[in-house]
N, C-alpha and C positions, 0 to 999 in steps of 0.2 A: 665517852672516849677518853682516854689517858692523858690525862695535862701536859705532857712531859712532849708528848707531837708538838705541841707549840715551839715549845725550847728549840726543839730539832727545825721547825718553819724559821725560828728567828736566825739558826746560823744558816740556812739557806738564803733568807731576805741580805742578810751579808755579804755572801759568793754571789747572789745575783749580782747586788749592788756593783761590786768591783769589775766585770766583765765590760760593762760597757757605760761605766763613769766617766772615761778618760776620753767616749764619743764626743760628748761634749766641751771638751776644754782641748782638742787637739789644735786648734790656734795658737793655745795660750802655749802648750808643749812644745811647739815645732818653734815659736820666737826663741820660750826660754833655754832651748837644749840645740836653736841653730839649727833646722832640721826642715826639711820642704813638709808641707801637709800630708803629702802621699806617705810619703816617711815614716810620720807622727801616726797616719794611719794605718801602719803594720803593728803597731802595736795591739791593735783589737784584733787584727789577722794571728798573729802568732799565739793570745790567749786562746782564742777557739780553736786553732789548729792543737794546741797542744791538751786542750779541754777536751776533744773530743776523742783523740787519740789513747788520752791517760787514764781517761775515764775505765774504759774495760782492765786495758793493760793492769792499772793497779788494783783493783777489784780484787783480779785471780793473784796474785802476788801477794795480795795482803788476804790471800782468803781462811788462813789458819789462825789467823790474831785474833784475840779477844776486842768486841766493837766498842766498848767507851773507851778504853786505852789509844788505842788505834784514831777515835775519832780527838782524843788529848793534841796527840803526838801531829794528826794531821791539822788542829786548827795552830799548834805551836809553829810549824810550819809556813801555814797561810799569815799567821803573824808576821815572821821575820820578812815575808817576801812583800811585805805591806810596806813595813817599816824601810827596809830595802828602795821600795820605790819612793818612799815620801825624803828618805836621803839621797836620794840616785843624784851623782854629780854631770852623767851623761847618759847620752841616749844609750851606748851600749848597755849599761849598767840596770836603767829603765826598763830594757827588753829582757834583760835577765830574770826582775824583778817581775816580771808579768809571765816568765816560765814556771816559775815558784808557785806564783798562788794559782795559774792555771791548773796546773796542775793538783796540787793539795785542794782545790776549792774544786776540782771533777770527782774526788773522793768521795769528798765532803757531802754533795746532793748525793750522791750512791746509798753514803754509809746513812745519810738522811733517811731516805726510803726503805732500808732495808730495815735499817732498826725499829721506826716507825712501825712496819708490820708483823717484827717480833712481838712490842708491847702493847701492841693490842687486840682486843679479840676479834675471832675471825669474821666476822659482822661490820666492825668498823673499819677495815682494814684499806678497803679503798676509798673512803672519806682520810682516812689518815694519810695515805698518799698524798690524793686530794690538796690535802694543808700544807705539806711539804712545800709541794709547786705555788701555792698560793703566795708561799712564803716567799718564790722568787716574781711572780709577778707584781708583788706589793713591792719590790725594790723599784721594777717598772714605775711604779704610779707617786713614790716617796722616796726611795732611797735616790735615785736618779737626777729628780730636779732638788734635793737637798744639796746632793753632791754640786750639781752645778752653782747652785747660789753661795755654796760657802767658797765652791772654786772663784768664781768670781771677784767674790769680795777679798779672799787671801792669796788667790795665789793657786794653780791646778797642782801645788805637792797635798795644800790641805784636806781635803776628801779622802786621802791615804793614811792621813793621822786618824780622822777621823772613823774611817775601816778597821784600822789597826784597835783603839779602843774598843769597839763595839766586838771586835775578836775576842781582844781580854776578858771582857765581859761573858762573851758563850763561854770561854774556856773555863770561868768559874760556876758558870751554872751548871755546865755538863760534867764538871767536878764532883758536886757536891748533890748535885742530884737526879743521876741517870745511876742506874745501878749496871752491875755488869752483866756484857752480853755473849755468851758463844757467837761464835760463826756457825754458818750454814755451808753446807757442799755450792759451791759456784761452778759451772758449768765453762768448759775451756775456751778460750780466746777462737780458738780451731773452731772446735764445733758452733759455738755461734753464728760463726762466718759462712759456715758450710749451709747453714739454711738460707743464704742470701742469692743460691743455684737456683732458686724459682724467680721464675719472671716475674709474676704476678706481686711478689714481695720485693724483688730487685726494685723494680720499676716504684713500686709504691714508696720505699725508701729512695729510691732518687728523685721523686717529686716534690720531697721535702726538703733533700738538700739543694735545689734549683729553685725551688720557692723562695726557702732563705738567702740564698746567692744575689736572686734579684731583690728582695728586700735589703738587704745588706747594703746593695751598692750604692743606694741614696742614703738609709736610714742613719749608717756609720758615720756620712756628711752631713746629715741635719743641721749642727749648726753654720759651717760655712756657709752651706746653703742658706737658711734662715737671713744671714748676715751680708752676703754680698748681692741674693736677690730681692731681698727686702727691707735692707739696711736695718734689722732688729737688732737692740742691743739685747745686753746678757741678762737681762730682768726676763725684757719680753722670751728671750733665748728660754728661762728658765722655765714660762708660763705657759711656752705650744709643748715643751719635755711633759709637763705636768698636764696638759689636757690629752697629748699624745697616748699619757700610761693609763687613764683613767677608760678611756677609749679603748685600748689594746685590753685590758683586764674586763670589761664592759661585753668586749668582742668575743672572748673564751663564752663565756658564757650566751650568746648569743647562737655560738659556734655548737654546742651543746644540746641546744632546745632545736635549733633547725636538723642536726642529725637525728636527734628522735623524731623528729615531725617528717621530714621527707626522707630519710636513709642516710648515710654514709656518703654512700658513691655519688648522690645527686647533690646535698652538701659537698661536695669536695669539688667539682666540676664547677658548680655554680658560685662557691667564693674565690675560686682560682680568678674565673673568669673579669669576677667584679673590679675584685684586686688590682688586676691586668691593666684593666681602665684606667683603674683611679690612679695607679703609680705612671702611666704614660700622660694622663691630664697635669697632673700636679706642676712643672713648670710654665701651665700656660694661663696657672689659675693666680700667679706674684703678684697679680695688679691690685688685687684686693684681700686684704688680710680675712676678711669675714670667708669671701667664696676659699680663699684657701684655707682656712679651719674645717670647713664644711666638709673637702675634699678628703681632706688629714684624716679628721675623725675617723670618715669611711677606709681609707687605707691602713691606720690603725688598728680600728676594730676587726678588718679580717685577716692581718699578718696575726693576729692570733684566734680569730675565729676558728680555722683550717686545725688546730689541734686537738681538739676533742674528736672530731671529725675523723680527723687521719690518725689518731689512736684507736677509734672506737673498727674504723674498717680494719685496722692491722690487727687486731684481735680478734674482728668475726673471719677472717680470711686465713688464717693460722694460729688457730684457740690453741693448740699443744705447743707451739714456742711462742705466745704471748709475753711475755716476762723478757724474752731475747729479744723480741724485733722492737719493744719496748725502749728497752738501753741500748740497738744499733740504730733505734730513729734519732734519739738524741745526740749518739755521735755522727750523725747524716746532718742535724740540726747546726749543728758545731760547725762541722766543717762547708755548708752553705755561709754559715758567718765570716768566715777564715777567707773562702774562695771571694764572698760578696765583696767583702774589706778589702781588700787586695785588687779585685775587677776595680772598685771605688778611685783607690789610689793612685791606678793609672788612667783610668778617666780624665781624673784633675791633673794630674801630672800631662798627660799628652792633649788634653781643649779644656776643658771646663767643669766646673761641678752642675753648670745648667744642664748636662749632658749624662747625670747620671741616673737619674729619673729613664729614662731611656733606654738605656743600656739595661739598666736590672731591669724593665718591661718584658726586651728581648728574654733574658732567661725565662721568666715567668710564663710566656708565651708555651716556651720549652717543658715547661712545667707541667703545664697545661696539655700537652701532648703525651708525656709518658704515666699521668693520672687515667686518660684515658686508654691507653695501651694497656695497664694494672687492670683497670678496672673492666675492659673487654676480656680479659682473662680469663679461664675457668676456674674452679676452686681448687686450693693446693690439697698437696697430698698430707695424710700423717707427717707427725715429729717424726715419728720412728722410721718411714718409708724416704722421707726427704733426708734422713740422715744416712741410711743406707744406699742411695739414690749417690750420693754424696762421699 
């Protein structure tokens, strides 16, 4: 496989990083910027809302430009909106600064994947994907509890210094040693959308975004949670982030081996359901730091088990727009983050963060309902027939 997919994984492990670094230090933001917690956590709401949104949108907009240029101009970008935040004098400024790189950093994994499967041959081509995502889940399991331990010790601007360099850095590699890439014909914003007229694919793509909705609304709070129901400081803080990611990236691949061993549809049902559990136990298990690790792990490991799973059925369920329902699950993904963040903030804001375990259940529950509705379904019709249909 082509060395240069790495490169491409490293600015991804980057944009992962930035997304939901700021999870972790929304205490330290909302003292130092005067701002209630709920507040502080619209910030993770507005990156995913506008990650998921910008995602497509600039895809087709930017689809005539040459890809290493394009990928230049898009990480110069994620640059200044880094730097942006690690200066930001106020919370407006901050939320501004998280529209920037949301958005150049939704490009960014696109132009990752695509390019990826220019350079290399058609054999490798979904291992190279593969490594892209790899590249954001290793921010989960490193970039994350990095970010937190340096937030801690300096301060929640320094993790944005810290992004910001690590930017400079791809920008120079992707200089010096990606060569250049045509575009490909991108397929319209429209028609994408028009294939989401089947139920059987609606529903499946709204199981993902209610999934992450209910995930979101505790996992956004993690550390409040952590800290006011178990009195953990920022070390410990640091060290359930890090067993958290190890677990989540553990769970892909667990996620993986049970859809080839029982199916798709019966993986899908049966980590929903797990899930379900483990995120409604989870406030009743603070008494003991050991049973709630235990707990964690498990609810970790299947907030990402559920992805191989639920890409693998949305590809055997509509093989001719696979590549589309591809990049509209990820924006279904996003905007579970966005809505979960947001549900989170007014939890805390109107009772308690003990309360938000609970409430994302409920979605999840929800979830749980239109998985099986998708999956009671029959099979969809052709690209060509559902476009016409449409």
């Amino acid at each position: 496989m082509n060395k240069k997919v790495y490169l491409l994984a490293l600015v991804a492990f980057v944009v992962g990083t930035v997304e939901l670094i700021i999870g972790g230090t929304l205490d330290l933001v909302a003292e130092d910027l005067g701002v209630t917690l709920g507040q502080a956590g619209l910030l993770i709401t507005i990156f995913s809302l506008v990650f998921a949104i910008a995602s497509p949108v600039l895809l087709t907009l930017t689809a005539r430009v040459e890809r290493k240029s394009l990928t230049l101009w898009t990480l110069f970008i994620f640059f200044l909106g880094n730097i942006l935040a690690f200066f930001s004098p106020s919370y407006a400024i901050l939320m501004i600064a998280r529209v920037f790189t949301a958005a150049s950093g939704s490009l960014l994994v696109v132009l990752g994947v695509t390019i990826a499967s220019a350079i290399v041959r058609t054999e490798y081509r979904g291992r190279a994907i593969g490594t892209i995502f790899m590249g954001i889940s290793g921010s989960l399991v490193l970039g994350v509890p990095i970010g937190l331990t340096i937030g801690n010790a300096f301060g929640w601007r320094a993790p944005f210094l810290l992004i910001s360099i690590m930017t400079l850095f791809s920008m120079g590699a992707v200089a010096f040693l990606l060569e250049k890439i045509e575009p490909k014909p991108v397929l319209s914003i429209k028609k994408q959308l028009e294939t989401l007229k089947n139920q059987k694919i609606f529903s499946a793509q709204l199981t993902s975004f209610l999934f992450l909705t209910g995930h979101l609304t505790l996992y956004a709070y993690l550390t409040p949670f952590l800290k006011s129901t178990m009195g953990l400081d920022g070390t410990w803080v640091s060290i359930v982030y890090f067993i958290f990611g190890v677990a989540a990236v553990s769970g892909g691949g667990f996620g993986g081996f049970l859809s080839d061993k029982l199916g798709s549809e019966k993986s899908i049902l049966g980590i929903i359901s797990v899930f379900a559990l483990a995120i409604f136990v989870i406030p009743y298990v603070t008494f003991s730091l050991h049973v709630f690790l235990f707990v964690m792990m498990i609810w970790s490991a299947l907030s990402w088990a559920i992805t191989p799973a639920q890409q693998n059925y949305l590809i055997t369920s509509a093989p001719e727009t696979a590549d589309i329902q591809q990049s509209l699950n990820n924006s279904a993904l996003h905007l579970g983050i966005a809505l979960g963040s947001t549900i989170g903030a007014m939890v805390i804001e109107q009772s308690s963060v003990m309360h938000n375990a609970t409430v994302g259940g409920f979605f999840v529950l929800i979830a749980l309902a239109t998985a099986f509705f998708s999956i009671s379904r029959g099979q969809t019709v052709s690209n060509q027939e559902n476009l016409n249909q449409a």
